[in-house]
N, C-alpha and C positions, 0 to 999 in steps of 0.2 A: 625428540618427539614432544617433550615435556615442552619444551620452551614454545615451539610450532602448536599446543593444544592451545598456550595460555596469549598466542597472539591471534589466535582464532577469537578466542573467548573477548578477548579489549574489543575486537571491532563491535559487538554487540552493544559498546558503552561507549563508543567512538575514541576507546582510550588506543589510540594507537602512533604511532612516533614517526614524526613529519619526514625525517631524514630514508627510514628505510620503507614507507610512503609513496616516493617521488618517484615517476619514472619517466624517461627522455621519450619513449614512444609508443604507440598504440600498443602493438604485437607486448611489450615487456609488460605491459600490464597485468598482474594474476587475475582468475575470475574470483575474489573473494567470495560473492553469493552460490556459489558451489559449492567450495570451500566447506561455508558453513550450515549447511544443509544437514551431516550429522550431527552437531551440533542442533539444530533447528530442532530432529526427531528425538534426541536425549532431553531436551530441556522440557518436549510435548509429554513425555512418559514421566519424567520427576515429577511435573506440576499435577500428572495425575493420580500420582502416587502420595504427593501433600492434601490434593482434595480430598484423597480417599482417607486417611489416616485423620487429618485436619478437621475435617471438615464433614465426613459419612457422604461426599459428595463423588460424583464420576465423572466423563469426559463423556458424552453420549456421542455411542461410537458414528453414528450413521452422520451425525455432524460434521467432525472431524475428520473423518475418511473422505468426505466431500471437499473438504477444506483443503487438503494436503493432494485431492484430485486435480484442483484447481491451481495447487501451486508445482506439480506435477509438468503440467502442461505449460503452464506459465514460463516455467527453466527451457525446457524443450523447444518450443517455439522460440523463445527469446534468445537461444544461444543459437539453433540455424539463423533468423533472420536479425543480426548484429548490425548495430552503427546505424539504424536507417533515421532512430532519432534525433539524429545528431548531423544527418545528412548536410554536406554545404560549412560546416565549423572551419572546419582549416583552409577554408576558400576567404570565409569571412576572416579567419584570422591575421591573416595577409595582410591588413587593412587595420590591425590593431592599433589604438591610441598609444598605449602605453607599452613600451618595451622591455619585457622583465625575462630574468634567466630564465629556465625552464626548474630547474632546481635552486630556485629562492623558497627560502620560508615564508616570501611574504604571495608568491606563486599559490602554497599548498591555504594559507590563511584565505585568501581571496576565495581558491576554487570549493571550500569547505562553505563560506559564508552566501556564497554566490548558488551554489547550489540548493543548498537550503533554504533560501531565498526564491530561486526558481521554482523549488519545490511547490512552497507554500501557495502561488499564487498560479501553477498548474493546479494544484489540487483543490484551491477556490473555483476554477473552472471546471473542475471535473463534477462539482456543486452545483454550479450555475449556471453551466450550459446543458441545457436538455442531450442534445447527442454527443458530448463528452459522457453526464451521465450514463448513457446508455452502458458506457464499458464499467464505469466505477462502479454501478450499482450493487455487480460483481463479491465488493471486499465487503458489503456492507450488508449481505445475503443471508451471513448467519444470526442465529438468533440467540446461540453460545457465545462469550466472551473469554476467551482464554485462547492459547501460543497458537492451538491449529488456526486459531481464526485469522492470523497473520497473514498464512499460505495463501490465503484465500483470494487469488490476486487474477483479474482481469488478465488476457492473452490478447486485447486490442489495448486496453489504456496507457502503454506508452508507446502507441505510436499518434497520440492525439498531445504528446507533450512536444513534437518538434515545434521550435520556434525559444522555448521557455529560458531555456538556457545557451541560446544562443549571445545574448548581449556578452555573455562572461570573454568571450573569444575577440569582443575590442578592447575589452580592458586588457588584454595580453596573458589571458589564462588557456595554456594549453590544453587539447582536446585529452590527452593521456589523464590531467589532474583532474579532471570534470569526468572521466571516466571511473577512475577511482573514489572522488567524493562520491556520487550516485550509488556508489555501491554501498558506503559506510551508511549512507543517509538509510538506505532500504533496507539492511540490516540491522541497525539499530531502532526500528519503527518496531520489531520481532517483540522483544521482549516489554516492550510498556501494553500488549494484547493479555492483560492478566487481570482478575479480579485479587490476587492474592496480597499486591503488592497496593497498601489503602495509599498511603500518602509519602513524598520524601524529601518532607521537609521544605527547607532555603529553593530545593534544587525548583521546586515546585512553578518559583520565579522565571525561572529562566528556560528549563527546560521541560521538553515534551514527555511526557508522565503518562503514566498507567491512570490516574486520575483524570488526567487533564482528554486524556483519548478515551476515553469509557462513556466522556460525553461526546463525544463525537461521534458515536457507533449508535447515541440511542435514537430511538425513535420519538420519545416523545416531543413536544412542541420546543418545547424551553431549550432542546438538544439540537435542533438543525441546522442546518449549516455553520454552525462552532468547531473551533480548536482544528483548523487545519495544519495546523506543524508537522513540519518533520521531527528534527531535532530541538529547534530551537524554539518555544513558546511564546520569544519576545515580539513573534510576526504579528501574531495574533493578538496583542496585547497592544499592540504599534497601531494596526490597521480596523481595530474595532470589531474582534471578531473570536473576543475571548468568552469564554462563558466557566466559570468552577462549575464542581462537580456540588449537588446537594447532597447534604444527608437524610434528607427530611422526604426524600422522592426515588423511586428506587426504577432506574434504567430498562427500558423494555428495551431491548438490541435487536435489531435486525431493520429491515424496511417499511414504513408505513403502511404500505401493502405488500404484505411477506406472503410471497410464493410458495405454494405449500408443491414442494417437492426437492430429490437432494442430485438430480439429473445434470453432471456438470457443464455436458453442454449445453443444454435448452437454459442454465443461470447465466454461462455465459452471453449468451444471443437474446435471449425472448426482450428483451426490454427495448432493443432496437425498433420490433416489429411495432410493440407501442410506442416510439416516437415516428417513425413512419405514417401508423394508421393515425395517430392524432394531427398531423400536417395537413392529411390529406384529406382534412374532415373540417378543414380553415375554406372561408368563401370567399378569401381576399388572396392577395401574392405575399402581401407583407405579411399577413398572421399565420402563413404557411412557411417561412424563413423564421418568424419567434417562436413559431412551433417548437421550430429544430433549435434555434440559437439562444431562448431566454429560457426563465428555470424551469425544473419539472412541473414546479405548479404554479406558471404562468397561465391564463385563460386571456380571453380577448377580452381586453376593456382594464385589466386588473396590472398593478405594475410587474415590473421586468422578473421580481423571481417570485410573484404572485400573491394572492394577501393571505397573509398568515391565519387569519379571523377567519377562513375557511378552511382551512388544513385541519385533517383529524389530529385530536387532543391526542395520541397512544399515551396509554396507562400502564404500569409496569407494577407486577409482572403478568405476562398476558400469558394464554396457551400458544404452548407450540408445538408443532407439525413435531409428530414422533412415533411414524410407524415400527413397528419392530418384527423382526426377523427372526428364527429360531436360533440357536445359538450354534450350530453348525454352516448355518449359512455367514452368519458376521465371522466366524473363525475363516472359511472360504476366502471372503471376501478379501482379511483382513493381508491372508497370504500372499492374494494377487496382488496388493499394494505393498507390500513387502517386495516381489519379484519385482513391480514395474518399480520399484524406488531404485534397486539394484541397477536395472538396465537402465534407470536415466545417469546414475554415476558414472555405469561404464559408458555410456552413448559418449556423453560429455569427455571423459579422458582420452578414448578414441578418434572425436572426433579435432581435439586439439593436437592430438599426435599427429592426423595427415595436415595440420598445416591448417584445418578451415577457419 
């Protein structure tokens, strides 16, 4: 047990050992992000058990409960409707350049760097295309920063990633090691969702940090579109698209126009119906396809991800939306997400038992 908690635990820091890593085929692959979902919910209650002692600070429940709705639904959906992003890989990989074992180390290096690599420039898109946004806008909905806000994950945006890591399958990286990196990559993203954690150091260089992501969540100017890494920072650093964290300015989180409500699916969906109604509000064909395909605050006339010299300045820290409940209704509440947490464990172990 002991040894199985502390290899749950490495994958959140990517510390995990190539050899028992490796696997020859789809089906032997574990769902690690399952896996680590208890975990997910121990580490949500310790950090708010450090705010509270640390700090006189709390986890505002209505937030968090929304966040953990979201990534509720996210596991569900994403484990019935499996492999569709990935659709066509072992067709293309037929055709691979390069012929390597299926269990090299240089296999599990490639699909680790390649991924992360995918990642990065999926998630520049998820930025820079208006109806990519539409799904991302999703993780970026809270106005808290901290672990639940991890959960807080989009039930369409990866299926707007097919294509991204497809090239990986001609260099000779099998669909099993690109199944497994994907997981470590989205697991280890859990734990840099913290204010607690200021700075660490050398790592700072290289890897994707609580710092370095805190700017990436805010809203003000100086914060948009920066820091898309997964794991590794040097994307960002490589492709022009690094920004530090200031000390001198302090983070408003959530979306330049933050939706005042915590309704998981109208956060899911609404932002579509605004890239729809803005298309169809274009007098041309073309400025009705940049509608859809250049940034959120593209307008006609202005360039591809829109001019910044008109984007609202947000100031940090702003009001946020924070109705409150009597405290028998959040206890209520807090049960039913307790039961449906239960029944998505057991959905999931049931439904790998028949085989799906």
């Amino acid at each position: 047990m002991t040894s199985s908690l502390l290899a749950r635990l490495g994958t959140f820091f990517y510390l995990v050992n190539p050899n028992t890593t490796t696997f020859q085929t789809v089906q032997d692959v574990p769902y690690y992000t399952n896996e680590a979902i208890p975990l997910f919910v121990a580490f949500i209650i310790l950090e708010w058990i450090v705010l509270r002692v640390k700090k006189n600070e709390k986890l505002r429940n209505n937030d968090a409960l929304t966040s953990i709705g979201h990534g509720i639904a996210y596991e569900v959906i994403g484990f019935v409707i499996r492999s569709t992003t990935l659709l066509g890989y072992d067709w293309l990989y037929q055709y691979r350049i390069i012929d390597l074992n299926w269990n090299s180390p240089v296999v599990w290096w490639l699909a680790a760097l390649g991924t992360d690599l995918g990642y990065y420039w999926f998630h520049r898109a998820a930025h820079e295309v208006n109806i990519i946004w539409g799904s991302h806008q999703v993780h970026h909905s809270s106005e808290d920063y901290n672990l639940s806000t991890a959960l807080r994950q989009s039930i369409f945006q990866r299926y707007f990633s097919f294509g991204f890591y497809h090239p990986m399958a001609l260099l000779g990286v099998p669909l099993p090691a690109v199944l497994v990196h994907q997981q470590f990559n989205l697991i280890y993203q859990f734990w840099i969702h913290t204010e607690l954690v200021k700075n660490c150091g050398p790592l700072e260089w290289i890897l994707n940090t609580p710092s370095h992501h805190r700017v990436h969540h805010g809203a003000n100017k100086w914060c948009l579109d920066k820091n898309y890494a997964g794991v590794l920072i040097i994307w960002d650093r490589i492709f022009g698209t690094f920004e530090p964290e200031r000390k001198d300015e302090k983070i408003a989180y959530g979306l330049v126009s933050q939706p005042q409500t915590f309704n998981v699916l109208w956060l899911q969906v609404f932002y579509f119906r605004a890239v729809i109604e803005k298309s169809l509000t274009m007098t041309t064909w073309g400025d009705t396809f940049r509608a859809l395909f250049y940034g959120p605050g593209w307008v006609p006339g202005a360039p591809r991800l829109g001019d910044p010299s008109t984007f609202p300045d947000v100031k940090g820290p702003r009001p946020k939306y924070n109705p409150q409940l009597p405290l028998w209704h959040e206890i209520y509440v807090i049960l039913h997400f307790v039961v449906i947490l239960i029944m998505q464990q057991v959905f999931v172990s049931e439904f790998a038992v028949i085989g799906a």
